[in-house]
C-alpha positions as semicolon CSV with decimal commas, in nm:
position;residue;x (nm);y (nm);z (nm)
1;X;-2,186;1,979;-1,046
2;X;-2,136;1,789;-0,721
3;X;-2,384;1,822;-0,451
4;X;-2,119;1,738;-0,217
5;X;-2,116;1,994;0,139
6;X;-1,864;1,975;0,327
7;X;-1,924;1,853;0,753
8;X;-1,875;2,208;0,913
9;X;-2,157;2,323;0,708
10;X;-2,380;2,011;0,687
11;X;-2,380;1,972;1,056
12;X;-2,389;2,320;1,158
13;X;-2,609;2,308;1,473
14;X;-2,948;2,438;1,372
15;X;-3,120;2,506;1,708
16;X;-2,925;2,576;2,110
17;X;-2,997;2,220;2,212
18;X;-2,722;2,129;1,889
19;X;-2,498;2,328;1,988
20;X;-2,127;2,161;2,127
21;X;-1,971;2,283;2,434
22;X;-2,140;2,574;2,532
23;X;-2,402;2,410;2,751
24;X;-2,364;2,726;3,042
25;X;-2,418;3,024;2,743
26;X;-2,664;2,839;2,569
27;X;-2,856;2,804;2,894
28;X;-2,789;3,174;2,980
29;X;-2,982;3,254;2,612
30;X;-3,248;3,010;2,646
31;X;-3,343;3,181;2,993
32;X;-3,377;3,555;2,824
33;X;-3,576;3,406;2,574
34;X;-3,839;3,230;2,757
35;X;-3,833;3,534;3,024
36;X;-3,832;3,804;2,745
37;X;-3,561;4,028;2,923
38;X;-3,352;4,090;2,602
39;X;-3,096;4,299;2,599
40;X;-3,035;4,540;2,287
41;X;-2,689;4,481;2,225
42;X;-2,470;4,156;2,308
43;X;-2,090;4,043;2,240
44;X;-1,988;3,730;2,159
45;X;-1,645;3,660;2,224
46;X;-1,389;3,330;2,156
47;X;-1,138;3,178;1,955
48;X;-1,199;3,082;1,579
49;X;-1,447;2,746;1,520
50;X;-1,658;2,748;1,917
51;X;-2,022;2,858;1,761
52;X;-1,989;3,270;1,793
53;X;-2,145;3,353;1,504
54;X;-2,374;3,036;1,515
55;X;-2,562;3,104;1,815
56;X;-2,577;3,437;1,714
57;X;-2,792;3,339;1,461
58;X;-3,021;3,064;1,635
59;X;-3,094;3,410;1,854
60;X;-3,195;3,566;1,590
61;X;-3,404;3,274;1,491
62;X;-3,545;3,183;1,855
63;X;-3,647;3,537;1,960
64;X;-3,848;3,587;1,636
65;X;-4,022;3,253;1,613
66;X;-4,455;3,276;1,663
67;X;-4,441;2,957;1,830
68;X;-4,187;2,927;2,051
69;X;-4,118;2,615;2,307
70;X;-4,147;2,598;2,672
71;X;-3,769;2,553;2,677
72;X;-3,653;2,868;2,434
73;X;-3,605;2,644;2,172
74;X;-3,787;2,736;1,829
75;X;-4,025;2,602;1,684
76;X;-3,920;2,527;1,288
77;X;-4,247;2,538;1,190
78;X;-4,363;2,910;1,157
79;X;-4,308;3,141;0,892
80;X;-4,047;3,295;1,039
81;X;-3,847;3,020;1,100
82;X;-3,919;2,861;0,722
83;X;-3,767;3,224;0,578
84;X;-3,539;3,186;0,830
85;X;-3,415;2,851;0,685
86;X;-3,465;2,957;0,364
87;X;-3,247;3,238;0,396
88;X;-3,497;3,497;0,278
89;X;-3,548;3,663;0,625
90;X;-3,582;4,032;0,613
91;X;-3,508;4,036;1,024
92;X;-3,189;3,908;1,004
93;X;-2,910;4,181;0,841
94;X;-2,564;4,031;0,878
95;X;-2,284;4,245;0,829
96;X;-1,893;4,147;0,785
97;X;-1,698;4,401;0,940
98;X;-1,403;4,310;0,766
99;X;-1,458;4,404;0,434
100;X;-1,730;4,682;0,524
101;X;-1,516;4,877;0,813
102;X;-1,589;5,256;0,692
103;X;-1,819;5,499;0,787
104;X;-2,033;5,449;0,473
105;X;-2,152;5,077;0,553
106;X;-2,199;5,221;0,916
107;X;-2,484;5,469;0,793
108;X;-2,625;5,195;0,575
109;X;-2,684;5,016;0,894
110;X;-2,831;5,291;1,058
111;X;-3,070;5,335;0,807
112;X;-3,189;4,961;0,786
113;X;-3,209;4,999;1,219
114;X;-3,492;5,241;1,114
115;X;-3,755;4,995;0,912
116;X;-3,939;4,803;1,127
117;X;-3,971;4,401;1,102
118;X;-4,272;4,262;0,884
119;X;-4,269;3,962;1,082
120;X;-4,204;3,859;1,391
121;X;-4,091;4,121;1,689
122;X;-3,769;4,231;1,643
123;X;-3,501;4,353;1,349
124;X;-3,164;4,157;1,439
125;X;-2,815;4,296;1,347
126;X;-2,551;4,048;1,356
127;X;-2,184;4,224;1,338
128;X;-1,908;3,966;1,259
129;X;-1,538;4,076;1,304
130;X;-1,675;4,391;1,493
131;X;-1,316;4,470;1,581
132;X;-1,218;4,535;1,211
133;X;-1,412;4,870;1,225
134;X;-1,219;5,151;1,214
135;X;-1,238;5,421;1,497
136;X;-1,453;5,676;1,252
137;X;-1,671;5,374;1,257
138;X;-1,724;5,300;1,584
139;X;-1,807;5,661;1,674
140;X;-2,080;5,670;1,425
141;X;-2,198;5,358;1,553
142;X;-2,243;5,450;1,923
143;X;-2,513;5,673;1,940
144;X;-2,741;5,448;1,777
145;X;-2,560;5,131;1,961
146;X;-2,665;5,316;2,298
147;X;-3,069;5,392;2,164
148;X;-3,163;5,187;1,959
149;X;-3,538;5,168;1,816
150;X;-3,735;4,895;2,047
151;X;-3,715;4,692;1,770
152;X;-3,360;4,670;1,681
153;X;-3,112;4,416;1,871
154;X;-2,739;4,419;1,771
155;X;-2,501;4,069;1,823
156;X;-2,158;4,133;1,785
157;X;-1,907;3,877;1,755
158;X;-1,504;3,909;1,752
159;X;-1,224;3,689;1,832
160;X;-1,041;4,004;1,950
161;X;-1,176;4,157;2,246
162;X;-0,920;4,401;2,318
163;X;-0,929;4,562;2,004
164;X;-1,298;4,738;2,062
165;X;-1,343;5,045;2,241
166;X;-1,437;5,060;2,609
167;X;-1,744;5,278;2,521
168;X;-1,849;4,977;2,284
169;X;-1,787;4,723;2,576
170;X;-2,035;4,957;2,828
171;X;-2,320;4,933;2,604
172;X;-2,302;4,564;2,537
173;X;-2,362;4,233;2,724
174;X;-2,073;4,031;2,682
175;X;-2,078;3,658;2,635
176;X;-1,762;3,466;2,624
177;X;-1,733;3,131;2,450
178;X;-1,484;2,867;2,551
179;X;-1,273;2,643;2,385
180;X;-1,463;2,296;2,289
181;X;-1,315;2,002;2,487
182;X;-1,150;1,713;2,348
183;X;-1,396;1,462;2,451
184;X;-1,735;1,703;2,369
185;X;-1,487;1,678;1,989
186;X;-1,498;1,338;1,965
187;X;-1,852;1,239;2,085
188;X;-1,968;1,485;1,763
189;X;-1,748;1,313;1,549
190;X;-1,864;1,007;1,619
191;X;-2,181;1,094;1,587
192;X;-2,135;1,269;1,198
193;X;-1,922;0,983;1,118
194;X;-2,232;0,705;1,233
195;X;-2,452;0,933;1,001
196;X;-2,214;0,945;0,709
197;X;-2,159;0,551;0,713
198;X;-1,774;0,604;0,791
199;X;-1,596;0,370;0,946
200;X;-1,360;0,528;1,240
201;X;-1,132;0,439;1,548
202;X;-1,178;0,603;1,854
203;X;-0,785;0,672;1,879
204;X;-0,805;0,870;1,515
205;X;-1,105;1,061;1,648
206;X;-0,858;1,173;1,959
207;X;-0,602;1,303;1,733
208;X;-0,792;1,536;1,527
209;X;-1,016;1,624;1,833
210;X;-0,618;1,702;1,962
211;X;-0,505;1,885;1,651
212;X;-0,861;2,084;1,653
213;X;-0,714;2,250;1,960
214;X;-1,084;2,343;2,081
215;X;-1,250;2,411;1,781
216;X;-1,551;2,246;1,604
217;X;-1,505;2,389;1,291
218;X;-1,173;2,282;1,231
219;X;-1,216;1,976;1,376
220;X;-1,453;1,924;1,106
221;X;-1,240;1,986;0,813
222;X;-0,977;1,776;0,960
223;X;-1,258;1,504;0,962
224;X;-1,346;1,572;0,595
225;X;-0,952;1,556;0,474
226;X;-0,859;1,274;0,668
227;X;-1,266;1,088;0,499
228;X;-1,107;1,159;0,161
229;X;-0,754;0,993;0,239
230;X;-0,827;0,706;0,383
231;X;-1,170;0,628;0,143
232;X;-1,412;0,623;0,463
233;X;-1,233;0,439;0,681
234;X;-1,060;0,675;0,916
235;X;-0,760;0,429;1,093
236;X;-0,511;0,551;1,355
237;X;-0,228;0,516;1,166
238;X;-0,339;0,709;0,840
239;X;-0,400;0,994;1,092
240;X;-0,102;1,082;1,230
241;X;0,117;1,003;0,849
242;X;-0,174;1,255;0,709
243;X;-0,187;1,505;0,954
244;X;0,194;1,456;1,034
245;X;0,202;1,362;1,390
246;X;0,402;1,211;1,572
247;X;0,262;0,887;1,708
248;X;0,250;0,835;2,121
249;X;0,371;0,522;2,082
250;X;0,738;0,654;2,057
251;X;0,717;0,862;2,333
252;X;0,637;0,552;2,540
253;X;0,958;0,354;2,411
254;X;1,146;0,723;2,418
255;X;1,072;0,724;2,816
256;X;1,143;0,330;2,827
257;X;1,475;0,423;2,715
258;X;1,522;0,692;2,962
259;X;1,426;0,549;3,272
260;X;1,655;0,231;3,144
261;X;1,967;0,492;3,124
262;X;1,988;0,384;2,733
263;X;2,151;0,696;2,569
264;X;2,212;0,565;2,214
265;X;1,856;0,448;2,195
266;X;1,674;0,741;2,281
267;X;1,946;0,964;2,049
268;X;1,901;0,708;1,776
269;X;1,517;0,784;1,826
270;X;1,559;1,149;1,734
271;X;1,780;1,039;1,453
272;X;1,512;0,877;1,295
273;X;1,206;1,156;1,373
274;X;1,399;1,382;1,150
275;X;1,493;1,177;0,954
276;X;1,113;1,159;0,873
277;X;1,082;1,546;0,814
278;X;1,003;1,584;1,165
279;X;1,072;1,910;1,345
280;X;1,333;1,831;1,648
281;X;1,123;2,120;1,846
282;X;0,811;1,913;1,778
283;X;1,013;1,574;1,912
284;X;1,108;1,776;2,244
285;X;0,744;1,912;2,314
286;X;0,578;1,639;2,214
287;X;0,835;1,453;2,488
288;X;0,783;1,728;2,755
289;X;0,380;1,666;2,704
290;X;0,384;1,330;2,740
291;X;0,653;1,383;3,072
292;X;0,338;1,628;3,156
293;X;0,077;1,339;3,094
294;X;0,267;1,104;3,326
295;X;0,292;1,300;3,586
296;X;-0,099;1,340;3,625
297;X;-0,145;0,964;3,574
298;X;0,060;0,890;3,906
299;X;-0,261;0,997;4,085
300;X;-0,601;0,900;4,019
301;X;-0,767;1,203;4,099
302;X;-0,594;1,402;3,801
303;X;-0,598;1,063;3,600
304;X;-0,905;1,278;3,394
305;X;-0,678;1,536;3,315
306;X;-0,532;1,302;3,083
307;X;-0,712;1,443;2,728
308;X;-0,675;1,005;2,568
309;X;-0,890;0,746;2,494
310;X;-0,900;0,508;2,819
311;X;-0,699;0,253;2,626
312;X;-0,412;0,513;2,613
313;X;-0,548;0,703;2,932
314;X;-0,416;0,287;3,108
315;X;-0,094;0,269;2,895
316;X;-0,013;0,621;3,078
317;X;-0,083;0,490;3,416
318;X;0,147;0,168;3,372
319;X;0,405;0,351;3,253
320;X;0,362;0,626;3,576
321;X;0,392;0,353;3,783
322;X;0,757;0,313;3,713
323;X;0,847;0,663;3,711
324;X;1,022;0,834;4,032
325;X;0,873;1,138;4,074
326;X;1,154;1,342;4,052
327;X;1,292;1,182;3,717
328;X;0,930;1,315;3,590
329;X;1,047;1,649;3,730
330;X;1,392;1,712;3,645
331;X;1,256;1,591;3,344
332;X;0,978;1,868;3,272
333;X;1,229;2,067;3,349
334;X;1,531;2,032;3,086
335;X;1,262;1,937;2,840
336;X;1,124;2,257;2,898
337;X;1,423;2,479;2,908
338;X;1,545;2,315;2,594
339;X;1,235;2,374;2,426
340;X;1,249;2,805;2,548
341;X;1,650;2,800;2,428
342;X;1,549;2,614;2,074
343;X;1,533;2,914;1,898
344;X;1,832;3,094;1,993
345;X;2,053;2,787;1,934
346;X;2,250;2,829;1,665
347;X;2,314;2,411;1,692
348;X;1,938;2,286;1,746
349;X;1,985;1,908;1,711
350;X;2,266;1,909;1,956
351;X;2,079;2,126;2,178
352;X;1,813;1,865;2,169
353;X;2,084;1,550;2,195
354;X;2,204;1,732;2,472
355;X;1,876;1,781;2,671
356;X;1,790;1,375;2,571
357;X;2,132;1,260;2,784
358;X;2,037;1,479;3,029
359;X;1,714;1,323;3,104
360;X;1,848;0,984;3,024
361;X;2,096;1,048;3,305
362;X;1,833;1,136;3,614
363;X;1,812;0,756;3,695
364;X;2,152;0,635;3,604
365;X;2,391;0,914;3,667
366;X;2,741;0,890;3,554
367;X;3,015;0,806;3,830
368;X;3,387;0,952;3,743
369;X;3,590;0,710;3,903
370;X;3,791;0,805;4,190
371;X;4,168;0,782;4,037
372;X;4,084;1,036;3,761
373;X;3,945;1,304;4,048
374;X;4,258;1,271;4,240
375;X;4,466;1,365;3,910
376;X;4,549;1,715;3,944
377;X;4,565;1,936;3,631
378;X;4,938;2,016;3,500
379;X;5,036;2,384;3,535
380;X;5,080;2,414;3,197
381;X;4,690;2,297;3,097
382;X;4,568;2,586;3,286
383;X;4,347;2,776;3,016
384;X;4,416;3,129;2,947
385;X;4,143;3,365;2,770
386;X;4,268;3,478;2,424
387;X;4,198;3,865;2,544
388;X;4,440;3,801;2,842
389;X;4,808;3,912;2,805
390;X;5,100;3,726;2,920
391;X;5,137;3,906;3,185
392;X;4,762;3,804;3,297
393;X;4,822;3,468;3,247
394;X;5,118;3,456;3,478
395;X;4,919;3,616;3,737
396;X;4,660;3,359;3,741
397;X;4,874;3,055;3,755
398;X;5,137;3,262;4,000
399;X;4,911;3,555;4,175
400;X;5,203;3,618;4,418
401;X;5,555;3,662;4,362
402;X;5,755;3,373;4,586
403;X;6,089;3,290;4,641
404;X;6,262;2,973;4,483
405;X;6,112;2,717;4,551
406;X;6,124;2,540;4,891
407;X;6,236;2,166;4,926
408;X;5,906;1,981;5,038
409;X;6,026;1,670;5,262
410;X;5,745;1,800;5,530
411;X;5,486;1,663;5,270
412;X;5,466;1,301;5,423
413;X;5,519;1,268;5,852
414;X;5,717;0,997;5,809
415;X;6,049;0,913;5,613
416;X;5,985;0,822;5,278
417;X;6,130;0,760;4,962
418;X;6,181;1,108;4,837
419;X;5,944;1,126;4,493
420;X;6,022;1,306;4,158
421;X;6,004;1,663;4,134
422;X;5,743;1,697;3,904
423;X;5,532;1,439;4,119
424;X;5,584;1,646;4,443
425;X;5,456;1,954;4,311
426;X;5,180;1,789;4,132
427;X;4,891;1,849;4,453
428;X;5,027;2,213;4,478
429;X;4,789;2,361;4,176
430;X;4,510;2,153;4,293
431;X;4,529;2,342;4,648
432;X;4,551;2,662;4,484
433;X;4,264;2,668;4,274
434;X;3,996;2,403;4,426
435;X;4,103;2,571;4,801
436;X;3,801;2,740;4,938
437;X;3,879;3,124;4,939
438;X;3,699;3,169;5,234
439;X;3,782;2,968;5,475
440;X;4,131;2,874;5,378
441;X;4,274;2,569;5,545
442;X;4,592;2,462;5,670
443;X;4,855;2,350;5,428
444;X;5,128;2,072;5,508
445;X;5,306;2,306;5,245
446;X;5,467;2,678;5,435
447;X;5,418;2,851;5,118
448;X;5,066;2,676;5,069
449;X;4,859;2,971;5,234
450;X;5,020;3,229;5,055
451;X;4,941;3,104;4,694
452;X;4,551;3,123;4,798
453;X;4,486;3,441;4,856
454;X;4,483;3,807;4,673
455;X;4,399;3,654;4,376
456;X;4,234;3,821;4,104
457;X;3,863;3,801;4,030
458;X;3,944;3,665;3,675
459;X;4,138;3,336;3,899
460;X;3,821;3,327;4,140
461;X;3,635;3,262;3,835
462;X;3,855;2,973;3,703
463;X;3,857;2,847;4,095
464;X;3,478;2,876;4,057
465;X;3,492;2,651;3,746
466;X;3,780;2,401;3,895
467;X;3,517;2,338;4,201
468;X;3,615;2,616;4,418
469;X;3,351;2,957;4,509
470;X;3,296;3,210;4,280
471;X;3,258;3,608;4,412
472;X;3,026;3,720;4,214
473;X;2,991;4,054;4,405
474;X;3,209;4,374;4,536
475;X;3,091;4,314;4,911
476;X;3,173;3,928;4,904
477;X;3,519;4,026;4,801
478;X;3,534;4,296;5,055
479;X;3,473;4,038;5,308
480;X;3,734;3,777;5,146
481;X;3,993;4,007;5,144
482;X;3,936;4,149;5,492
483;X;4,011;3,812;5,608
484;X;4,397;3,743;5,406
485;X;4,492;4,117;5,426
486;X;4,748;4,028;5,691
487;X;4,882;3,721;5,492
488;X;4,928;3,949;5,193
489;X;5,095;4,221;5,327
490;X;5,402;3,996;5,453
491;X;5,397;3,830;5,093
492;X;5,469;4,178;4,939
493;X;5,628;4,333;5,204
494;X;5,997;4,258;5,062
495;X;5,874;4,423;4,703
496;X;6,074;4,759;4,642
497;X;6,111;4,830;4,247
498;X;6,071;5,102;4,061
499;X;5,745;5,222;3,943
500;X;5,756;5,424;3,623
501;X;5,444;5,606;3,485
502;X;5,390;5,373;3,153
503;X;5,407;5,044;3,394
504;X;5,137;5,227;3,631
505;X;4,911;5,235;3,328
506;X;4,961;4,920;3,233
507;X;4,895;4,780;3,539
508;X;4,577;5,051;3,564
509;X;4,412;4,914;3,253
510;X;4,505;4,511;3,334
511;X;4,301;4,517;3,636
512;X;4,013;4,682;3,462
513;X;4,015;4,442;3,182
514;X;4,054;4,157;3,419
515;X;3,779;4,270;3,636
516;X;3,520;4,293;3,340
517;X;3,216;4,153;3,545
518;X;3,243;4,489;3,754
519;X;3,081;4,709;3,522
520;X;3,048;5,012;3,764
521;X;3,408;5,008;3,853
522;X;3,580;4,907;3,518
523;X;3,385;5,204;3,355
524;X;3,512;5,490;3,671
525;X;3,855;5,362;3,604
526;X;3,852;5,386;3,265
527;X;3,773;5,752;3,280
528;X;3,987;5,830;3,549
529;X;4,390;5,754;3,557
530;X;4,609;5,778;3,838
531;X;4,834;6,108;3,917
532;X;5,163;6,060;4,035
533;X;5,158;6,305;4,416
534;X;5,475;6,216;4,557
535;X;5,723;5,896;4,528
536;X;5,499;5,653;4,515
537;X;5,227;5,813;4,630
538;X;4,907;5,853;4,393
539;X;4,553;6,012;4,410
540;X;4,249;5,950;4,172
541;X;3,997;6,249;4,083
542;X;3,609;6,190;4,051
543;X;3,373;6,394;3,961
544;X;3,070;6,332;4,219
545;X;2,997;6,140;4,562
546;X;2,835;5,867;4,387
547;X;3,145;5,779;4,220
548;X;3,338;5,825;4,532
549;X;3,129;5,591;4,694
550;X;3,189;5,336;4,438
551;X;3,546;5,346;4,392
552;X;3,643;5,424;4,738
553;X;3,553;5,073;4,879
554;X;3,759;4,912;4,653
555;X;4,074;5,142;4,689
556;X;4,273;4,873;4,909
557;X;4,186;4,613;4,655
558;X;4,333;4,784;4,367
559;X;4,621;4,863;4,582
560;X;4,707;4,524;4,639
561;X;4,673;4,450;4,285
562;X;4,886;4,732;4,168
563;X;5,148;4,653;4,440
564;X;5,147;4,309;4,285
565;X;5,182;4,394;3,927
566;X;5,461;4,651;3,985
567;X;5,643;4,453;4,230
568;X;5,635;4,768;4,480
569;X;5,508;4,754;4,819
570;X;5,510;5,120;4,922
571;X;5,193;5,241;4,660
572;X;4,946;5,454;4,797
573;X;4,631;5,540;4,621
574;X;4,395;5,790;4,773
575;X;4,044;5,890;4,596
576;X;3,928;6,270;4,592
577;X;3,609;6,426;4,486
578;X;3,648;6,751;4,250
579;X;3,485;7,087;4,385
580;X;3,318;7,312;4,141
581;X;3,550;7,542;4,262
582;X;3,820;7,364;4,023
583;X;3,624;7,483;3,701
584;X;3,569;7,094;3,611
585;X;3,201;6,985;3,540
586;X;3,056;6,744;3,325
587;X;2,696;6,703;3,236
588;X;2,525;6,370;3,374
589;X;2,150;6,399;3,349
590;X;1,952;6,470;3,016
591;X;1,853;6,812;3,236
592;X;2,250;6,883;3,274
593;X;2,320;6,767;2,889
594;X;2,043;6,993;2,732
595;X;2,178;7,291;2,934
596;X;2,504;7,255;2,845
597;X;2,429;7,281;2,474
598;X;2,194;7,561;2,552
599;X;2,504;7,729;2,653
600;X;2,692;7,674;2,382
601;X;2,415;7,727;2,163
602;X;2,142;7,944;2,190
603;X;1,930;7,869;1,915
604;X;1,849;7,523;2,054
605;X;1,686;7,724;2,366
606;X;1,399;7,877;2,111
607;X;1,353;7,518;1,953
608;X;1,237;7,450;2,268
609;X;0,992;7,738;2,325
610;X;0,885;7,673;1,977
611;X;0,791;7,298;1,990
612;X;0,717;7,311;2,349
613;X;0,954;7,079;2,433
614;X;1,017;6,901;2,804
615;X;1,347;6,821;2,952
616;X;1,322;6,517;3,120
């Protein structure tokens, strides 16, 4: 059998001064040690592989040793600290919490708390996982965590803090370890690798002080795995194909290519990461932390912030010193967002693709030339949502009914050749839909102004998307119709057909499924129809004030609209609130809703009394 122990056992740090990255704690210990103020109960909190359970047990060594040093280091010498070493110390009792989380291992502990040490000055109890006990646990626990014999001292260690009970936390000193730094990582490493006769480069070291993420231990068995791969002789580049990284180096030419405007390089770039079994989420972070480092390597006060070997930590700062700051920026940014939307794309590589061209575009944006932004859009291109009817469509491309069409020689000031007819009209859709609503401007064209205004919300949006503002709100409409009521009042005022009951519904339910963004009003309307009062004349019934006050605003509005639809200028529409004199009322509030069934049923009243129940 092999004799073979692996490094995170091997090297585990035998006395404080040992110990990696916890210089502030282990000084804290070393002082109640030498002082003898020792608490009888102490927490040791931090993530997986930082020394919790480690220290905890040079504490228990240290505090027990007959000879201890001026510093509060021990002594290795004693008795104590050979049984210590030896494992045969009766003063240490360690106890895994997460296979012994009952009651009955609690009591076994209780009893041991009452023998008293046969050597040395204290009985130490070291509790690992403490947060796998279970409540019954912890309550028999606390009595003899708050009094213990003068002899007993508990250590506690967890990587969950939250998960122990407050009235643990109050009876405890709590310590909390820190992650280990990258460089505090690599200086160990080092050192176990000069002791073991392996042969390492400082760049290797980085990466698995990198992939640790801030722990020793694993860190270690990185070390150990990557020893055995490359047969002592730990290089760079059998470090990242063993541990699957992906190498810095391409991030450099990846923001080369960006800053250079090169779109098929940097794409081409991703093609071949995953084509490697690469992750395309692990291409985008790995771009947005390097975006990250270059941004700190622009100044030379958070040059340190840079976690590289100063080889690397010098490639950054070139490279910074050709970045804008804002293409580092914009460039955090999409990286970022694309990284947060990864998982909810349903087409991940183009979402990545997508976010590359973006960033490749900061420096070298993409001009449209001028000839193809003068070409207006055809009438006939304009899109039309599959859930619109025909009769929707037609309102967005024609929002206003207009006489035949008007002979356009005012177009040009002076006489001209007189152009096509298609090529006269041609401007005319690109005034109507890239027009500002709210400021509308004058028109060579008579029938110009006209077109622009009362159009639906559903047409705002597509003027939005054409280049034009979007309403996105009932009071910016309020205040964009306010200002072309006049105009459309003489557009309609020649508009006299007949309005029959099926056509008012139609038109009804149009505008509510053209006004979909609405939600408030869409939903009234749909539960409330128009009633025919007199001639054209029509009210509409709600049931309370706050649905008055929501449909009321927006009565002229749906006039207009309905006028438009029905080709009928003479519509009225007045909004009235029902009394609870008319016998009409429908529940709204759970309170309302559970009263009403009461009503109807009785029996649901003594389920209440029974369960004792609150209505909300």
């Amino acid at each position: 059998m092999s004799d073979y122990i692996v490094s995170a056992r091997k090297y585990r740090p035998q006395s404080f001064k040992t110990v990696v990255g916890q210089k502030a704690l282990v000084q804290t210990l070393k002082n109640a040690v030498t002082s003898g103020k020792l608490a009888h109960a102490y927490l040791f909190c931090g993530p997986r592989g930082v020394g919790k359970t480690t220290c905890a047990r040079i504490f228990a060594k240290t505090i027990n040793c007959q000879h201890p040093t001026p510093d509060g280091e021990a002594c290795c010498e004693c008795e104590s600290c050979n049984a210590f070493d030896e494992q045969r110390s009766y003063n240490v009792y360690e106890l895994d919490a997460a296979s012994n989380n009952g009651v009955d291992q609690i009591r076994d502990l209780i009893e041991q708390v009452q023998v008293a040490p046969q050597i040395g000055k204290y009985k130490v109890f070291i509790i690992d996982e403490v947060h796998m006990l279970s409540t019954a646990a912890f309550n028999a626990f606390l009595k003899t965590l708050e009094e213990p014999p003068r002899h007993a001292i508990f250590v506690m260690c967890t990587t969950e803090k939250q998960k122990i009970l407050p009235t643990i936390l109050s009876r405890c000193q709590t310590y909390d370890f820190q992650r280990i730094t990258v460089q505090d990582i690599v200086d160990q490493l080092t050192r176990i690798a000069n002791e073991e006769g392996v042969m390492a480069e400082a760049q290797a070291l980085q990466v698995i002080a990198r992939k640790a993420d801030g722990g020793m231990r694993d860190a270690l068995s990185i070390f150990d795995q990557i020893v055995s791969f490359t047969d002592g002789k730990v290089t760079y580049q059998a470090t990242i194909d063993n541990l699957n990284i992906l190498d810095y180096e391409l991030f450099f030419r990846l923001t080369d290519a960006a800053l250079a405007g090169n779109i098929p390089a940097a794409v081409k770039m991703l093609d071949d990461v995953i084509r490697r079994g690469f992750d395309a989420q692990s291409f985008i972070g790995g771009w947005a932390s390097h975006l990250r480092d270059l941004m700190v390597a622009q100044d030379p006060a958070t040059l340190s912030l840079i976690e590289a070997g100063p080889e690397v930590a010098q490639q950054y700062q070139r490279q910074a010193a050709g970045c804008h700051p804002a293409f580092l920026y914009q460039g955090l940014q999409i990286a970022s967002d694309c990284d947060f939307n990864y998982r909810n794309s349903r087409n991940k590589r183009l979402l990545v693709e997508l976010a590359i061209v973006k960033i490749c575009q900061i420096m070298h944006p993409i001009q449209v030339p001028a000839s193809q932004q003068q070409v207006a859009p055809q009438p006939t291109q304009q899109p039309v949502r599959p859930a619109q009817t025909q009769t929707q469509a037609q309102a967005y491309q024609q929002p206003v009914r207009q006489p035949s069409p008007q002979p356009v020689p005012q177009q040009t000031p002076q006489p001209t050749p007189q152009p096509a007819p298609q090529q006269a009209m041609r401007p005319q859709p690109q005034a109507q839909f890239q027009q500002p609503l709210s400021q509308p401007a004058p028109q060579p064209l008579p029938q110009a102004q006209p077109q622009t205004v009362g159009l639906p919300s559903g047409a705002n949006r597509f003027a939005a998307r054409a280049g034009g503002p979007r309403i996105a709100s009932l009071n910016g409409v309020q205040q964009q119709q306010q200002t072309t009521t006049s105009a459309t009042q003489t557009a309609i005022q020649e508009m006299n057909e007949p309005v029959t009951p099926d056509a008012l519904r139609r038109s009804w339910k149009q505008f509510i499924s053209t006004y979909t963004t609405e939600q408030l009003l869409t939903k009234l309307m749909t539960g409330c129809l128009p009633q025919q009062v007199e001639g054209t004349q029509y009210k509409v019934t709600v049931l309370s004030n706050a649905q008055f006050e929501i449909i009321e605003p927006q009565k002229e509005r749906i006039t207009r609209y309905l006028c438009e639809q029905l080709h009928n200028s003479h519509i009225k529409l007045s909004v009235e609130v029902t009394s609870e004199d008319d016998g009409i009322k429908i529940p709204f509030s759970p309170r309302e809703k559970i009263q009403d069934m009461i009503s109807k049923n009785p029996s649901i009243n003594s389920l209440i009394e029974t369960f004792e129940l609150e209505i909300g």
